[in-house]
N, C-alpha and C positions, 0 to 999 in steps of 0.2 A: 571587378563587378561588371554584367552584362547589365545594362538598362536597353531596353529596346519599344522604341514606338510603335505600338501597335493599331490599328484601326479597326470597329468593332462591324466589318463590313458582313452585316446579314447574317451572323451565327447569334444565337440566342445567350443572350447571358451569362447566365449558370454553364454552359456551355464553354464559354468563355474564360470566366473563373478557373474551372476546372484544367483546363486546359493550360496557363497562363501557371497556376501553380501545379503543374505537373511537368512542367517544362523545365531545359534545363537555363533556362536565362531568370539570372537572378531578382527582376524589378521588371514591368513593363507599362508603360505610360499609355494606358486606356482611353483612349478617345471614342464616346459614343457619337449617337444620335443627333443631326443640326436643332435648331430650335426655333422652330416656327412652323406655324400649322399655313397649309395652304391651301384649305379647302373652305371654298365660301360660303358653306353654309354653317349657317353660327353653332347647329346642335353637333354636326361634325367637327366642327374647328375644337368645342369644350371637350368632345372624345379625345379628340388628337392630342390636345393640351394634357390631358388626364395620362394619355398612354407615355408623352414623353417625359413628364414629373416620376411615373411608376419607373420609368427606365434609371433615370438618374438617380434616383432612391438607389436601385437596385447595385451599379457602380458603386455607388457612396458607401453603402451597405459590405460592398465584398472589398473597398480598399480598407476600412475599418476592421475586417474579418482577416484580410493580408497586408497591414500597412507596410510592409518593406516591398510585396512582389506585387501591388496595384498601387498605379499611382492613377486616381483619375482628373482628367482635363474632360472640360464642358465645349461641349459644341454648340455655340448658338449661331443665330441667322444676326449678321451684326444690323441687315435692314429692320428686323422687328421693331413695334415699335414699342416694346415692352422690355428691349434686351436690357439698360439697365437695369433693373428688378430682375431678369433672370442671373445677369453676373450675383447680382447680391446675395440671391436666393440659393447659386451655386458654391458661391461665398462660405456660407452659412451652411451647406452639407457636407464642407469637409474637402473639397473638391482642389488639387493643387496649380491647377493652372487652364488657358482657353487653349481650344483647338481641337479639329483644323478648319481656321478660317477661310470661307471659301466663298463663290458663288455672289459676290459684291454686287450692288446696284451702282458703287462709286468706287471709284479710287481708293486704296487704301487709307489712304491721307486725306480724306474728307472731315471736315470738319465735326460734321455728323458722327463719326466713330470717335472721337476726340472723348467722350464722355467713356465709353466700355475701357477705352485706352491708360482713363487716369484712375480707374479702379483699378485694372492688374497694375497699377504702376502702383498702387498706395498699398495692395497687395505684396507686390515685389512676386509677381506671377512669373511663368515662362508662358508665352505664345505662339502658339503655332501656325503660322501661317502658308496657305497654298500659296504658291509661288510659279507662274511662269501658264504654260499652255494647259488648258483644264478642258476635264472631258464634255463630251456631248450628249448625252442622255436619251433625249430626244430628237429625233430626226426629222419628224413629222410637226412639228410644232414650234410656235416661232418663243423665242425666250429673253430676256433681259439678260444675257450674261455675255464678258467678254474678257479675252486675259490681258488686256493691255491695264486693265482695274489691279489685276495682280503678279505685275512685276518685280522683280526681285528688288530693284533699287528704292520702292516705296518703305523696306523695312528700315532705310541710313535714317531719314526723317522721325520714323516711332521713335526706333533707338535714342537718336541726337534728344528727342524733346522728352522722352519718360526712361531717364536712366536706370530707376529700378526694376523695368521688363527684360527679360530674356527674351527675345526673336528670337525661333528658329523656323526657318525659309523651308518649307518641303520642296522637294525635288529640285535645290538650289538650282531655282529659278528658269529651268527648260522649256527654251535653250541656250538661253543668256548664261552662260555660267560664268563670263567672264565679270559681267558687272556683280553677280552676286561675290564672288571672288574679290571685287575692290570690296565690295559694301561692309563683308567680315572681316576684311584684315582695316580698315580701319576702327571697326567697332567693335570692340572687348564682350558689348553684349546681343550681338550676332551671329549664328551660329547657323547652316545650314544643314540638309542631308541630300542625301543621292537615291531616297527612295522614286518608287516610277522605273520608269522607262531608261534614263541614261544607262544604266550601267546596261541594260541589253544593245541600245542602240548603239554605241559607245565601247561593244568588246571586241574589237579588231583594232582600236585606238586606244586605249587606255591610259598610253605614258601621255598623253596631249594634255590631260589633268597635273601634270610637272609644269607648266607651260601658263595654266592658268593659274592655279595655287602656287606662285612661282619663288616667293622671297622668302622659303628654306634658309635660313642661316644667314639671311640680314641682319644688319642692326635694322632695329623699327621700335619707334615709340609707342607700340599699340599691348596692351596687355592678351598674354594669350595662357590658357589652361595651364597651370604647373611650369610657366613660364616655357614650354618648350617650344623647340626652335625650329618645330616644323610645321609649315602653314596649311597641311593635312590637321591640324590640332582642329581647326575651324569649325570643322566636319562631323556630326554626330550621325550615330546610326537609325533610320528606317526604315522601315518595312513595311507600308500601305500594304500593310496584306492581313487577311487572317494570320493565328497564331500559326495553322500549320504551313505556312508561305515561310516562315522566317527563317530557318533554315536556309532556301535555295537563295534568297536574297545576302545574306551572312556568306555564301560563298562568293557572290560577286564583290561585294566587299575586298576580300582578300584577296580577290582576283585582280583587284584594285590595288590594294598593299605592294601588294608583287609588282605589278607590271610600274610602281612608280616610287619600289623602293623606299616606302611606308616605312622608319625605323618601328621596333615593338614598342617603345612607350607612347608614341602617336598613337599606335594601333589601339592601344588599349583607354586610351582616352575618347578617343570616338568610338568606339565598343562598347561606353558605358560608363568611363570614368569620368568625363566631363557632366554627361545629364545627372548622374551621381550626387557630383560634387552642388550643383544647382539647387537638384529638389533635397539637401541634405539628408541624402540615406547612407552617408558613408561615415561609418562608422568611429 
């Protein structure tokens, strides 16, 4: 079974849907819209608010319409100051888990987030979180945002304190990929991907991921996917891309497999069988 992360970057909905189930991947884990309106005037802010309730409806609506090939995750601003009530809200639509968290005013591990935290944990949610150097948007304009907030080793802490979340680290944690690398092999419910940039920056090197996912066929006390014994198991697949990106992404993947001698049941774990097995679509 193919589950693949998708991000619902700037294509319209329905668009989306259509797409998502016309495709040949079997499930794909929808993540829309963030959740906070940031326009200060109040008659815009209730638009804004309006426009991203229709959107989420609209997710909820088409995973309901496809429950094995939508799965949808809510995207919220974790600074709002209304985000508990929107987990709830998201809760209550149907909605299988958060992400991708992004754009932090704190450290992941802030106290302040502690509350969004222990709902997907009473949930038993998967989370997505961005992990490592994050884009710049704006050039011209000064912003609150910085990646040292979203390092890959802030997900040991979630994991350690709310044992029933699934972490998974977007773009395991670039360019730390080593600490994100400790942070999953001691944590059963840790899981990164390789969407972004590495595997472009990263294709004249590829085997040096041997080197960091290193302890293939150790003994280790750590629980890993179908018990197997390779520490590519960690690894699930994304695509920060539209649907029609996932393709060329899916080749570097493999390009990956290859160059670091990926057995096929890893492959097929981080292809889909692990998120799978997570959001129970496996039959």
């Amino acid at each position: 079974m193919n589950v693949r992360a998708v991000r619902a970057c700037g294509i319209e909905l329905p668009t989306i849907d259509r797409r998502v189930v016309a495709s040949e991947c079997d499930s794909a884990v929808l993540s829309g819209k963030g959740g906070v309106c940031r326009n200060h005037h109040k008659g815009q802010q209730h638009a804004e608010q309006r426009e991203l309730n229709a959107h989420r409806r609209v997710i909820a609506d088409a995973a309901k319409q496809y429950p094995t090939r939508i799965i949808p995750f809510g995207s919220v601003d974790l600074d709002a100051p209304d985000v508990v009530r929107q987990v709830q809200e998201l809760h209550a639509l149907g909605y299988r888990g958060l992400g991708e968290l992004e754009f932090v005013k704190r450290a992941y591990t802030d106290s302040s987030y502690m509350p969004v935290y222990e709902l997907a944990n009473q949930y038993g949610w998967v989370v997505l979180f961005h992990t490592g150097i994050v884009l710049r948007a704006k050039f011209d304009e000064a912003e609150d945002v910085a990646s040292y907030r979203m390092r890959a080793f802030h997900l040991e802490e979630i994991a350690r304190r709310f044992p029933k979340i699934t972490a998974l680290g977007a773009h395991c944690g670039n360019p730390e990929y080593e600490w994100a690398a400790e942070v999953t092999r001691w944590n059963p419910n840790v899981f990164f991907d390789l969407s972004g940039t590495t595997l472009t920056k990263m294709r004249d090197r590829l085997g040096d991921f041997k080197k960091i996912f290193w302890w293939s066929g150790e003994e280790w006390d750590s629980k890993s996917p179908e018990n197997n014994p390779s520490a590519f198991v960690k690894l699930v697949f994304g695509s920060d891309t539209p649907v029609n990106g996932i393709e060329g992404v899916l080749r570097q993947y493999r390009t990956l497999f290859e160059a670091c001698s990926v057995p096929e049941s890893a492959q097929n774990l981080i292809l889909g069988g692990t998120l799978a097995n997570l959001l129970n679509l496996l039959e």
